[in-house]
C-alpha positions as CSV (number, residue, x, y, z in Angstrom):
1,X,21.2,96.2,78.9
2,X,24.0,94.0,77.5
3,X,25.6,91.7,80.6
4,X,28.7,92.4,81.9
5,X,31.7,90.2,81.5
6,X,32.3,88.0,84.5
7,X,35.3,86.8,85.9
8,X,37.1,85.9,89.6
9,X,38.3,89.2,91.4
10,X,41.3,87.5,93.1
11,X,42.3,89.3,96.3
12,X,44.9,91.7,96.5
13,X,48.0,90.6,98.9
14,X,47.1,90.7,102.9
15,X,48.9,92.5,105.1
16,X,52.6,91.6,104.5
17,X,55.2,90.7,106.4
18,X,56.5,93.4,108.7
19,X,60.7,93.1,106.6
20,X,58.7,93.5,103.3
21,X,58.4,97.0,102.7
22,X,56.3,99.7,102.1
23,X,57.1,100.0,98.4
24,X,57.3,95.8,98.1
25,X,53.5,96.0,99.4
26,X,52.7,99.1,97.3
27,X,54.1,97.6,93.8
28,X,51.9,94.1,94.7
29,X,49.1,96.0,95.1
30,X,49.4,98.1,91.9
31,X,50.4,95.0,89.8
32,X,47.1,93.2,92.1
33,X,45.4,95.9,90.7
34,X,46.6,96.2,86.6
35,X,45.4,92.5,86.9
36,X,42.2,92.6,87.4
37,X,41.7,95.6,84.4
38,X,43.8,94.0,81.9
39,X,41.5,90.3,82.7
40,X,38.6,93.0,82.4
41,X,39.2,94.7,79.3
42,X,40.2,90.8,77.5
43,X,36.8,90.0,78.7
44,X,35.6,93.0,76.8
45,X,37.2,93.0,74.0
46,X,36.2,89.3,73.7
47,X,32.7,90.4,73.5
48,X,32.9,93.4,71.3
49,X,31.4,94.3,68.5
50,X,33.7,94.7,65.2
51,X,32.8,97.8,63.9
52,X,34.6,100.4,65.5
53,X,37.6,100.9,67.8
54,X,35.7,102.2,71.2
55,X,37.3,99.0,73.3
56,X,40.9,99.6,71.4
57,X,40.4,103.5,72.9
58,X,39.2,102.5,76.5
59,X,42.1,99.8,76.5
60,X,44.8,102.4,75.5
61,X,43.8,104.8,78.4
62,X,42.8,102.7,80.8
63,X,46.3,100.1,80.2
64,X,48.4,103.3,80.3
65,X,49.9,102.4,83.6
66,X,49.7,105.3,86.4
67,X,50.0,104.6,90.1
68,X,46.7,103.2,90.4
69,X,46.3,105.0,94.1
70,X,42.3,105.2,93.9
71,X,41.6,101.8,93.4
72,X,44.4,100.9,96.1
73,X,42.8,102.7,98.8
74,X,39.6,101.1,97.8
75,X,41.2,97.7,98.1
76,X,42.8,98.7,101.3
77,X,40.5,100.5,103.5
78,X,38.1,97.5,102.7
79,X,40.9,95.5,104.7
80,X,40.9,97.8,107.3
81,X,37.2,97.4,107.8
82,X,37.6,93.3,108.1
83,X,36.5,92.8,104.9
84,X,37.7,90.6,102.0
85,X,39.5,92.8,99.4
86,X,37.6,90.3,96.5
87,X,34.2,92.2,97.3
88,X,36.2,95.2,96.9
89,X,37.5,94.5,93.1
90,X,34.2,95.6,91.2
91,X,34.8,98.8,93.1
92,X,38.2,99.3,92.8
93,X,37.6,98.7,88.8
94,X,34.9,101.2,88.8
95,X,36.6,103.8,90.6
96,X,39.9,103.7,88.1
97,X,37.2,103.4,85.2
98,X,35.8,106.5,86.5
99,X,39.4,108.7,87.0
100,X,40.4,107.3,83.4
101,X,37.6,109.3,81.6
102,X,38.0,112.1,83.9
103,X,42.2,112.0,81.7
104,X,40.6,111.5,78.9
105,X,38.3,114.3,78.5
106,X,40.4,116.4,80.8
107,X,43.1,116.0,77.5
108,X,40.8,117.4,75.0
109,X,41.9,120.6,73.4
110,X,38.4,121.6,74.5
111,X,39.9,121.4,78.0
112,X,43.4,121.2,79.4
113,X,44.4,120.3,75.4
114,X,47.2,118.1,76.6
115,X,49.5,115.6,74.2
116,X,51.1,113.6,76.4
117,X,49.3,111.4,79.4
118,X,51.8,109.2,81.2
119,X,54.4,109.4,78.5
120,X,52.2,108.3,75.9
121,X,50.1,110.1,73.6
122,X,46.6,111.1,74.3
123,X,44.1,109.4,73.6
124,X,42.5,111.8,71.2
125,X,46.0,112.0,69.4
126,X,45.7,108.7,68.9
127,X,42.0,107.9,67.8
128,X,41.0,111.1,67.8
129,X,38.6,113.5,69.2
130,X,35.3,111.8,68.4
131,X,36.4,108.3,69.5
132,X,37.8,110.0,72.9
133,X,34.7,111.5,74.0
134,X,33.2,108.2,73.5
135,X,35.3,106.5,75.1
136,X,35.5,108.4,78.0
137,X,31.1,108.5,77.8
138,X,31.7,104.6,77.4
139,X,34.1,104.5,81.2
140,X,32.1,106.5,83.5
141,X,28.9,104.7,82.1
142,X,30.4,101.3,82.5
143,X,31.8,101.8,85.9
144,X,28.0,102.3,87.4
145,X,27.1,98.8,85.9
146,X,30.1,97.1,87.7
147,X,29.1,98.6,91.0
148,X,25.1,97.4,90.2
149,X,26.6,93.8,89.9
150,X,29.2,94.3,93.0
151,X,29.5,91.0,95.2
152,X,27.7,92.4,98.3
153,X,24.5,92.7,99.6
154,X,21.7,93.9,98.3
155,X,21.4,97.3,100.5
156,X,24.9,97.7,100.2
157,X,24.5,98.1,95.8
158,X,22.9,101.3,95.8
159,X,24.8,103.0,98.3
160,X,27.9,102.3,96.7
161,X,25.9,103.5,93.4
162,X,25.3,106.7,95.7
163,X,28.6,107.0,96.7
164,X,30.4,106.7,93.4
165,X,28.2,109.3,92.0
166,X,28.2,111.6,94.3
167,X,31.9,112.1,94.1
168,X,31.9,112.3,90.4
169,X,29.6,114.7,90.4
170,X,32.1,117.0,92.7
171,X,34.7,116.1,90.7
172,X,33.2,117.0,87.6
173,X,32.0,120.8,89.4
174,X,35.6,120.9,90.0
175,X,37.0,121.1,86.6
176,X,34.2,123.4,85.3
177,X,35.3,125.8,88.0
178,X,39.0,124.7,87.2
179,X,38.1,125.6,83.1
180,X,36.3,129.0,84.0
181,X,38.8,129.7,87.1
182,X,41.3,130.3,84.1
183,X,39.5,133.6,83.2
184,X,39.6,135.0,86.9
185,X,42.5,136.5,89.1
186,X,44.1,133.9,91.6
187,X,42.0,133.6,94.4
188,X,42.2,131.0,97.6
189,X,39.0,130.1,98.4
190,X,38.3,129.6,94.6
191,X,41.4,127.3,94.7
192,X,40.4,125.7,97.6
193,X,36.9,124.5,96.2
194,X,38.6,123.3,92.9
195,X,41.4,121.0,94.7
196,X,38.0,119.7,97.5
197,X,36.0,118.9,94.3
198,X,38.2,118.0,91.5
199,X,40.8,115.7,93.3
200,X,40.2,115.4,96.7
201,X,36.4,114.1,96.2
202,X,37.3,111.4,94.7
203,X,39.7,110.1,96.4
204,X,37.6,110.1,99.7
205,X,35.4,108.5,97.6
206,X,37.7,105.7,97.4
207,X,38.0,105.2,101.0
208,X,34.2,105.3,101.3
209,X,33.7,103.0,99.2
210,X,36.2,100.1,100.4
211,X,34.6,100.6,103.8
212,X,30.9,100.1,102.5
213,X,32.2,96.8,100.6
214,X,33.5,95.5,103.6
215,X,30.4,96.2,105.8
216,X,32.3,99.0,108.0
217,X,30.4,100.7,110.5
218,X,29.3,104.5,109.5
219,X,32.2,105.7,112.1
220,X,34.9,103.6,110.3
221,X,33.3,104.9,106.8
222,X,33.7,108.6,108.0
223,X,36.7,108.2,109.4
224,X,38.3,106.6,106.2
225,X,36.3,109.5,104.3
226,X,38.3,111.9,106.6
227,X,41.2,110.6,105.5
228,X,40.5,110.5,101.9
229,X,39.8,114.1,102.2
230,X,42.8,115.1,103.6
231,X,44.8,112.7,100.9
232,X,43.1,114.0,98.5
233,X,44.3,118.0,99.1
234,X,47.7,116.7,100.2
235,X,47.6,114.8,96.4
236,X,46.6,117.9,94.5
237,X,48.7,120.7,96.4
238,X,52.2,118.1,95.6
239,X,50.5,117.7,92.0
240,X,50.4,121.5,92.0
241,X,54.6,121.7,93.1
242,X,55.2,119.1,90.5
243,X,53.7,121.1,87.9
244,X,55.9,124.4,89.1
245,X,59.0,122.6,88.9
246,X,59.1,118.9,88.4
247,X,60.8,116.8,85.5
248,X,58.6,116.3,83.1
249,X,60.5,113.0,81.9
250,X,59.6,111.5,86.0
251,X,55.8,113.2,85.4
252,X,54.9,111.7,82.2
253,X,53.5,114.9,80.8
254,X,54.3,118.6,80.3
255,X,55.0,120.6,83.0
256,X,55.2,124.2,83.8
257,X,51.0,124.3,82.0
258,X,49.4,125.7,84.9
259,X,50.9,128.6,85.0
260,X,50.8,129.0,81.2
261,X,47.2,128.7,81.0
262,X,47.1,130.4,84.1
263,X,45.5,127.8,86.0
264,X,44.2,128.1,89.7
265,X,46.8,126.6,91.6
266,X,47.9,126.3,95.6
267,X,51.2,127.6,94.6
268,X,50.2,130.6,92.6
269,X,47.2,131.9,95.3
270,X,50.0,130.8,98.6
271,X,53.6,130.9,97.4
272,X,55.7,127.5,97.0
273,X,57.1,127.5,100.5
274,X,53.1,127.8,102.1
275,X,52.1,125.0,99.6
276,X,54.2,122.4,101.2
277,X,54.1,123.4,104.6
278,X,49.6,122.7,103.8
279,X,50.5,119.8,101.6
280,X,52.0,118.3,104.7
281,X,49.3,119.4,107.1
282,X,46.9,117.6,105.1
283,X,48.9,114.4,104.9
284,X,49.1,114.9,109.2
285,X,45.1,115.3,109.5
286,X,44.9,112.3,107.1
287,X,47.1,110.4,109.7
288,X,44.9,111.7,112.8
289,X,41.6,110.7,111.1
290,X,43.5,107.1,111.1
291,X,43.9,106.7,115.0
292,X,40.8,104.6,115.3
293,X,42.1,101.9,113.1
294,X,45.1,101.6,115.2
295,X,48.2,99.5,113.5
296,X,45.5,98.0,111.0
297,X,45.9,101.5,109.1
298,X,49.5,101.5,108.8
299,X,50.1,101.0,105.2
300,X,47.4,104.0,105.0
301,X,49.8,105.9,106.6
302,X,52.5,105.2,104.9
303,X,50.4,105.8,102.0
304,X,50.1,109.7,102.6
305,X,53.7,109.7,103.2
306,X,54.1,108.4,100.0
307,X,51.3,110.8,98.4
308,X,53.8,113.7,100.1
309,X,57.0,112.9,99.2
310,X,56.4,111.5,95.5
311,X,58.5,113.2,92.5
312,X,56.2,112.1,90.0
């Protein structure tokens, strides 16, 4: 197995100062983040091979900005466990390696056959289908060999391994139900089981996962997986409003699909008006799951909020 690039994982910013902000702490940690992929991907492209453009395609995806929630909340609830956010960075990388070729196969005209990601092209509009599947193959591959070289201890490796498959495994059942889901009337609990496996998995994966980098006790794992959950639907049911009647200039892609490929959505099984009223019952279970943590959870609170209230 070729080595993996090495490099420092700098930590993300600590808790700020209380006049900062939410959205001053929330842009550092995004831009905390886009750093350590784009030192990443210079590392790989340093070391690839010439003769074809799989790093190009991964870099185009993976660069294509995007709010970078998943790997936040790894980074974060890590910090709410007492650890050091640094330990945290292989995992935070893997996780947004993993949701990146879960876009760009979910973009395929074999799939959702979408041509615009984040206001760019697609990546198989760009270097076509061939080189997309790859690429995507190439992301979900190389985020297991980040987490087998992770900066913690030796038990901790293969339960993050565990961890990280486990929830793209769910994710994965979710779009094959959210693919064949097309062909069936609307129907809840099929909706239900898409948004718990497709989205919400991993995202509590995320959660999980900062808390086993930081050495978190298995109540403080579960209770961040709690939350993750809950995120997670609350994340999917707004994604599910946006679709129905957002902008797609703010969203970055088209919107009104769902319904046009008649797509199992929260909206079309409840009605619009039920679909918030759950979307915030989620983000309010997320918050309960939190009370153990006390005021060391706050920006994850503020966090759902955001999740809730977002227009894009």
């Amino acid at each position: 197995m070729q080595s993996l690039p090495t490099h420092e994982y700098p930590r993300t910013a600590s808790e700020p100062a209380a006049d900062s902000g939410w959205r001053d702490w929330f842009d550092t940690q995004r831009a905390a983040v886009d750093d350590l992929l784009s030192e990443h991907l210079k590392a790989l492209a340093a070391a690839a091979a010439p003769h074809s453009r799989l790093v190009a395609a991964v870099s185009y995806s993976v660069q294509a900005g995007g709010k970078r929630l998943r790997p936040i909340l790894v980074l974060e609830c890590c910090r709410v466990c007492g650890g050091a956010t640094a330990a945290a960075g292989p995992a935070a990388l893997a996780l947004e390696l993993v949701h990146t070729f879960s876009l760009v196969h979910d973009d395929l005209p074999a799939m959702d056959d979408d041509d615009l990601r984040r206001g760019r092209p697609t990546n198989h509009k760009v270097f076509g289908e061939a080189l997309a599947i790859l690429a995507g193959d190439w992301l979900v591959t190389h985020a297991f060999g980040l987490l087998a070289a992770a900066p913690v201890s030796a038990e901790v490796v293969p339960r993050l391994v565990a961890a990280l498959a486990e929830g793209t495994e769910a994710m994965i059942a979710g779009q094959a139900a959210d693919i064949e889901g097309e062909d069936r009337p609307t129907d809840g609990e099929l909706v239900r089981y898409i948004h718990r496996h497709k989205t919400a998995a991993l995202i509590e994966t995320a959660c999980r996962l900062g808390a086993l980098c930081a050495g978190g006790e298995r109540s403080e794992q579960d209770a961040l997986a709690c939350f993750g959950r809950h995120l997670g639907l609350a994340f999917q049911i707004t994604d599910d409003l946006l679709d129905a009647g957002g902008a797609e200039a703010r969203l970055g892609k088209r919107v009104g699909k769902d319904a046009a490929a008649s797509k199992q959505t929260w909206p079309a099984a409840f009605g619009m008006l039920e679909s918030v009223a759950q979307a915030e019952r989620e983000v309010a279970a997320a918050a309960a799951a939190l009370e153990p943590f006390g005021p060391r959870a706050q920006r994850l609170r503020e966090l759902a909020e955001y999740v809730l209230r977002r227009d894009h």
